[in-house]
ZAMARGU-4260 file (C-alpha; in steps of 0.2 Angstrom, whole numbers, plus 5000, padded with zeros to 4 digits):
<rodrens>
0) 5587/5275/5293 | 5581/5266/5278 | 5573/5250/5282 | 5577/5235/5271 | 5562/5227/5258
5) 5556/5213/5266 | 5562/5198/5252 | 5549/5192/5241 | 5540/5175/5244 | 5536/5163/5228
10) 5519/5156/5227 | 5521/5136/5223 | 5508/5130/5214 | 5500/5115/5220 | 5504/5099/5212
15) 5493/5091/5201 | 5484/5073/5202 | 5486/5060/5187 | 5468/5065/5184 | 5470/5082/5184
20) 5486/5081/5172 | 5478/5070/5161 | 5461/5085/5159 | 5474/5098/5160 | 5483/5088/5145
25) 5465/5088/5137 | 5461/5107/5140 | 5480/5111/5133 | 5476/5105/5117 | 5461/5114/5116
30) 5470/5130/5122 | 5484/5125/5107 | 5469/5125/5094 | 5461/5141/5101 | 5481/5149/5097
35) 5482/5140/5078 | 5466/5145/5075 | 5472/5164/5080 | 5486/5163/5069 | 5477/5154/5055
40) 5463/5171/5056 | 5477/5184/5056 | 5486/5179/5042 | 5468/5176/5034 | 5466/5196/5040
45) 5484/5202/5033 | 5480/5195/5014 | 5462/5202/5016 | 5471/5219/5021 | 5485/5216/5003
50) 5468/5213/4995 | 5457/5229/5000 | 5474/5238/4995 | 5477/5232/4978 | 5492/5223/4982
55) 5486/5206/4979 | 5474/5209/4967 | 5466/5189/4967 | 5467/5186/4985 | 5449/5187/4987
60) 5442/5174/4976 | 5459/5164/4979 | 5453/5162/4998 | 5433/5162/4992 | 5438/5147/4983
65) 5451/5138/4994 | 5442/5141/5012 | 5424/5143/5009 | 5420/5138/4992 | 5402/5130/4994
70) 5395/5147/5000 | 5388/5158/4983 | 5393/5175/4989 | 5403/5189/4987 | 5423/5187/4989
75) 5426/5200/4999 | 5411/5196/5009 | 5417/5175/5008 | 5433/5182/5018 | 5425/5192/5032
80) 5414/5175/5035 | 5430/5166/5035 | 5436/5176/5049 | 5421/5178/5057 | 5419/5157/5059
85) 5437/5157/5063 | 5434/5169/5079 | 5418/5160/5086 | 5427/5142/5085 | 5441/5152/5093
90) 5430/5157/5109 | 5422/5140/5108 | 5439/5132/5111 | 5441/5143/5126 | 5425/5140/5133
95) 5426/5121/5131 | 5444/5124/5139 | 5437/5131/5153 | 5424/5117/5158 | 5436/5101/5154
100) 5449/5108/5167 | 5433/5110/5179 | 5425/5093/5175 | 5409/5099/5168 | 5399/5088/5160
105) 5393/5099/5148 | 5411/5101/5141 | 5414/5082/5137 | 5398/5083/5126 | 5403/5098/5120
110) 5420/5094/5113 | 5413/5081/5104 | 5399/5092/5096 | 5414/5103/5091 | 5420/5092/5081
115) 5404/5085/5075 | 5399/5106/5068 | 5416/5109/5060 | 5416/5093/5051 | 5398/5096/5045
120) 5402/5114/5041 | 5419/5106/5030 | 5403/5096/5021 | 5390/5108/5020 | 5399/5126/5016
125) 5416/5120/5012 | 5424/5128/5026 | 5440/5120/5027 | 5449/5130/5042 | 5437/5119/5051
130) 5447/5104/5049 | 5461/5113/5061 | 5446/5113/5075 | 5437/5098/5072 | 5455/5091/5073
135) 5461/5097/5090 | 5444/5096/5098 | 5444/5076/5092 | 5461/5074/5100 | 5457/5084/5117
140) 5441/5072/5116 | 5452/5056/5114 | 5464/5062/5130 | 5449/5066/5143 | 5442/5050/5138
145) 5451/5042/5148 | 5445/5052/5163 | 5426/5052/5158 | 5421/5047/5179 | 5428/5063/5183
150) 5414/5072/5172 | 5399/5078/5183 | 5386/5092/5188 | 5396/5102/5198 | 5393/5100/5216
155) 5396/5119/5221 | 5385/5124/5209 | 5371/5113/5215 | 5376/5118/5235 | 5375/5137/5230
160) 5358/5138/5220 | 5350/5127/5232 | 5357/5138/5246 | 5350/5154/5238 | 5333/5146/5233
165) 5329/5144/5250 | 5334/5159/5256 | 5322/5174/5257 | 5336/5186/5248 | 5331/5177/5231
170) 5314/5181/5231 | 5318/5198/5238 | 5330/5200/5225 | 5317/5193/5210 | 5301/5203/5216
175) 5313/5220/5216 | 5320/5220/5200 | 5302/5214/5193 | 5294/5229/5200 | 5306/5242/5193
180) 5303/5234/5175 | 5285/5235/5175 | 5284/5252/5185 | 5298/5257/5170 | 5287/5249/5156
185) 5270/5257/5164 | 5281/5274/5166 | 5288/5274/5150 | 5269/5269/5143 | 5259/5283/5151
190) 5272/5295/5144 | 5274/5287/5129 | 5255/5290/5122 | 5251/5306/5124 | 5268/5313/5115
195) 5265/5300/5102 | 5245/5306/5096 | 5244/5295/5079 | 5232/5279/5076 | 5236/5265/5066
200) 5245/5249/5065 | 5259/5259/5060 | 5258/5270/5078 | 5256/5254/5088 | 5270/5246/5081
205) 5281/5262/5085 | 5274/5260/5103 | 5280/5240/5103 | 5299/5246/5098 | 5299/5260/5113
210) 5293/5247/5126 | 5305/5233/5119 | 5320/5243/5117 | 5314/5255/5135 | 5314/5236/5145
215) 5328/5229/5137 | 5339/5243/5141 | 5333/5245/5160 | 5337/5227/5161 | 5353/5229/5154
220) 5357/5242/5166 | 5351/5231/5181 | 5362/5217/5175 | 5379/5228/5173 | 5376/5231/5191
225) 5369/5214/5197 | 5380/5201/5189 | 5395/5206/5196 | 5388/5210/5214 | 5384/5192/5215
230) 5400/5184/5209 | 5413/5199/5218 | 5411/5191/5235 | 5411/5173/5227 | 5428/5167/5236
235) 5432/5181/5248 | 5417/5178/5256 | 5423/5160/5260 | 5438/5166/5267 | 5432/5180/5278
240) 5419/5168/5285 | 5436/5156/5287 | 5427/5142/5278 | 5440/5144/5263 | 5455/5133/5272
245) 5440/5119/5274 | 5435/5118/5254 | 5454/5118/5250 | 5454/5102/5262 | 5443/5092/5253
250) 5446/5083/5237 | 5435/5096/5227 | 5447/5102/5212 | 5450/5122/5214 | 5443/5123/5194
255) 5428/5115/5199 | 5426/5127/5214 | 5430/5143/5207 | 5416/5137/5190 | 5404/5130/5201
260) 5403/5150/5212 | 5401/5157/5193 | 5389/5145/5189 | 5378/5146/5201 | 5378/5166/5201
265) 5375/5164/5183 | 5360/5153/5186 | 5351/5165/5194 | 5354/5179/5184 | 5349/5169/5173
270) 5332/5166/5180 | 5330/5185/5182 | 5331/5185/5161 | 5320/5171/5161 | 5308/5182/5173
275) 5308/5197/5161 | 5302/5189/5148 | 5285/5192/5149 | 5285/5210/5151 | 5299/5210/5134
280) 5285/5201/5125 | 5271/5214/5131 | 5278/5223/5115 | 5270/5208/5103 | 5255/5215/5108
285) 5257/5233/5099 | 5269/5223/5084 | 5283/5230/5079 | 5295/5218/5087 | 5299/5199/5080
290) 5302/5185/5088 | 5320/5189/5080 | 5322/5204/5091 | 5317/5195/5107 | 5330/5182/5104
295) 5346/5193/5098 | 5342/5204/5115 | 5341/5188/5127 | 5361/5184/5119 | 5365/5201/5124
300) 5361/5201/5138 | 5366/5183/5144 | 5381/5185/5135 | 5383/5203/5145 | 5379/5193/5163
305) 5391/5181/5159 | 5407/5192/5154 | 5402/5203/5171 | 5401/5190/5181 | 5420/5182/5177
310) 5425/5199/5181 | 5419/5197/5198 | 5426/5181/5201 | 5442/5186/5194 | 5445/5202/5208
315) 5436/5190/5221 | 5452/5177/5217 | 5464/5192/5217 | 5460/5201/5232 | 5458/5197/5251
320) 5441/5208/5254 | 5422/5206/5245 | 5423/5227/5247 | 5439/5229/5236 | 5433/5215/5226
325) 5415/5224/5221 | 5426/5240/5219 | 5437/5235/5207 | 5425/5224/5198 | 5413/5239/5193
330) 5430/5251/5189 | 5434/5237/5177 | 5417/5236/5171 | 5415/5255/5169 | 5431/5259/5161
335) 5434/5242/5149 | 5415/5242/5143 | 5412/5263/5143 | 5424/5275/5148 | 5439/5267/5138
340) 5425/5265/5120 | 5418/5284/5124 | 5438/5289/5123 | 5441/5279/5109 | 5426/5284/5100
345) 5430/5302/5102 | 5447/5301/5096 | 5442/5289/5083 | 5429/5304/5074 | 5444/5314/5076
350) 5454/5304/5065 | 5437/5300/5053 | 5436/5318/5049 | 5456/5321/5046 | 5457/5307/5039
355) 5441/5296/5033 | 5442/5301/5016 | 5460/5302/5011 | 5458/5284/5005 | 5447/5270/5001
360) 5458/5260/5015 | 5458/5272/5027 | 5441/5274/5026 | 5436/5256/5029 | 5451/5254/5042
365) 5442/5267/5052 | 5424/5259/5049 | 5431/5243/5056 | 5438/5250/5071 | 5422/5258/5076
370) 5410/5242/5073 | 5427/5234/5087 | 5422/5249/5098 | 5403/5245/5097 | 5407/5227/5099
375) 5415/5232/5116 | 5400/5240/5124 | 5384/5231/5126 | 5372/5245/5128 | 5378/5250/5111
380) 5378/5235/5104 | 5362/5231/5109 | 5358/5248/5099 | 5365/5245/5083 | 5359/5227/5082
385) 5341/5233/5084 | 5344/5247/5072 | 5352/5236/5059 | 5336/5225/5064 | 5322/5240/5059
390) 5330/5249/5046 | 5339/5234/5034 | 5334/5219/5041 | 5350/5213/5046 | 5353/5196/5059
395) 5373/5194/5051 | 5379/5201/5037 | 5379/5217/5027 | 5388/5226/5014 | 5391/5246/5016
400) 5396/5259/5001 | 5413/5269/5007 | 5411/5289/5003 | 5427/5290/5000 | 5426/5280/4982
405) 5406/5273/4983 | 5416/5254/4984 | 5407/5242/4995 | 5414/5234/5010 | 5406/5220/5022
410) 5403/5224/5038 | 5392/5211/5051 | 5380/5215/5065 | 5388/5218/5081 | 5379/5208/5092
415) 5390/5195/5083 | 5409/5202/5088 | 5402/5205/5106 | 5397/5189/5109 | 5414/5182/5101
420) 5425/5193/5110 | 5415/5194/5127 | 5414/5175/5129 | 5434/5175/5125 | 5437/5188/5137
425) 5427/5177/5148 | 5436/5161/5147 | 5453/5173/5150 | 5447/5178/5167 | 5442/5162/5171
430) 5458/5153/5168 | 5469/5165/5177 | 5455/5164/5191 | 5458/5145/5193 | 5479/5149/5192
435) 5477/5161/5205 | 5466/5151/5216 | 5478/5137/5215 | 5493/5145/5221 | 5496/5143/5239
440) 5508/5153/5251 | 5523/5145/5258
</rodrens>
């Protein structure tokens, strides 16, 4: 006999308070400029397209002129910059989104600085899709205005770090991951000089890259697996120690719970960065590395931690145990940021060599779509950046010659793209963290 499927039970969502209406009005408008902004960038991207193919043969210097036009550069390169500022105020908008529905003083400021950049970029460069940002963030800023009280350090986050300070797991935790740096850095050192026999400035500086790019990828590694151990167990921790039902009865806002877990497991990976330090600079002593170097690897990998660690607190919304939480956060880490780019890279030579040089568009579409793949890992990221660093000296942007018909195309550092679409993925996980966490059963 075939038993009957239980009926499926909605999950009400709690209602909201006048003041958090009033900020979820504020973060609204922000998500609203985040999507015009979208929009405004792919039609930017489709007549850049009808330009590259000859079908709109002045669309270049039409949009160098009309979007950008204080900036002496190339057209073609004037249009990817165009983009490229569009996305970041994009993520920015997320971000920003993100703390004025949790009440985080740094977002009120920060909206406000918004608008502040985009109108001095509008000044400066003559980048006029910043009107549309500086616009919305001005408006969000007029609506939470009205709430400023609510704006604070975040209580959670302040309870958590002070909590883990005084713990003996922090230290523990810090002195662990020290030692396997420096015993990697002395490791990679000792074997290091004897294969490499030359003298010279030019041999120490060699020996300064393997030690910076050797302890910047071991602490890259440690952080993939770190960041979302601390943040997987973040709110299925509370409820299998049945302190969850208490936080929900007090007057502390779910957003502000759920960004003060993040944060504080952010803080202290971020004191691990901090920590390292040290032994990253070790590689002043042989030159070879700038301080440039040192400052594009610190993004990375912050950027890295805190893209991991919404991942985390996104399962640890989603599921009922930390176990199934840590499990499903290092699948998604593994596939979304390796497996699923390896794939794609794979496929994506494939296609290069069938079809790389049938056309100059095919060609630079193919070259785009492996800088997006790059973008999506970090450890390749961080590669790439530093290579582009070495060998042309390049921080943003660079132009490279297709083989198809020697034609130039602009191309920008990935380190750039990462950080864009790993702080917009970030705010995503986020958001449907807090919805999830608000929904209640019946």
């Amino acid at each position: 006999m075939i038993e009957e499927a239980a009926p499926l039970i909605e999950i009400p969502v709690e209602a909201l308070t006048p003041r958090e209406a009033t900020l979820e009005r504020g973060a609204a408008v922000l998500r609203w400029g985040a999507v015009a902004n979208a929009v405004f960038s792919g039609i930017v991207i489709l007549l850049a397209l009808a330009g590259g193919l000859r079908l709109l043969p002045d669309v270049f210097p039409t949009l160098h002129a009309a979007l950008l036009s204080r900036v002496a550069a190339p057209d073609d390169a004037a249009a990817a910059g165009v983009i490229l500022l569009t996305q970041v105020n994009i993520s920015l908008l997320l971000v920003l989104m993100v703390g004025v529905v949790a009440r985080e003083v740094w977002a009120l400021a920060g909206v406000w600085l918004l608008a502040l950049v985009n109108v001095a970029a509008v000044v400066v460069i003559g980048f006029t899709p910043a009107l549309l940002t500086a616009g919305f963030a001005i408006w969000s800023g007029i609506v939470t205005l009205r709430e400023s009280r609510a704006f604070r350090l975040n209580p959670v986050m302040l309870k958590e770090l002070r909590g883990r300070m005084r713990g003996v797991r922090a230290f523990f935790v810090l002195t662990v991951y020290l030692g396997l740096m420096s015993s990697f850095t002395a490791l990679l050192y000792l074997v290091y000089i004897p294969v490499n026999r030359a003298t010279g400035s030019a041999a120490a500086g060699e020996v300064g890259r393997v030690l910076f790019m050797g302890i910047v990828g071991i602490e890259l590694v440690l952080i993939i697996f770190i960041a979302p151990a601390f943040t997987a167990g973040a709110i299925t921790g509370e409820r299998e120690r049945q302190t969850y039902d208490l936080l929900r009865a007090t007057l502390l806002p779910v957003p502000s719970f759920v960004l003060g877990k993040l944060e504080s497991a952010l803080g202290y990976v971020l004191l691990l960065l901090l920590a390292a330090i040290p032994l990253q600079s070790i590689a002043f002593l042989f030159g070879g590395v700038t301080e440039g170097e040192l400052v594009l690897a610190f993004v990375i990998l912050m950027v890295t931690a805190i893209t991991l660690g919404t991942v985390g607190i996104y399962f640890s919304a989603v599921t009922p145990r930390t176990l199934t939480a840590s499990v499903r956060s290092y699948s998604a880490t593994l596939v979304g940021a390796f497996v699923a780019p390896v794939v794609a890279s794979v496929v994506l030579g494939i296609l290069r060599a069938a079809f790389g040089l049938s056309s100059p568009a095919a060609d630079a579409l193919l070259i785009y779509v492996g800088d997006f793949l790059v973008s999506l890992n970090p450890i390749a990221t961080a590669l790439t950046t530093q290579e582009l660093l070495i060998n042309r000296q390049v921080v943003g942007f660079w132009t490279d010659t297709l083989a198809s018909n020697g034609s130039t195309i602009p191309r920008v550092s990935p380190w750039i793209t990462f950080t864009i679409i790993y702080l917009a993925v970030s705010a995503i996980l986020v958001v449907l963290s807090i919805r999830r966490t608000r929904q209640t059963e019946e």
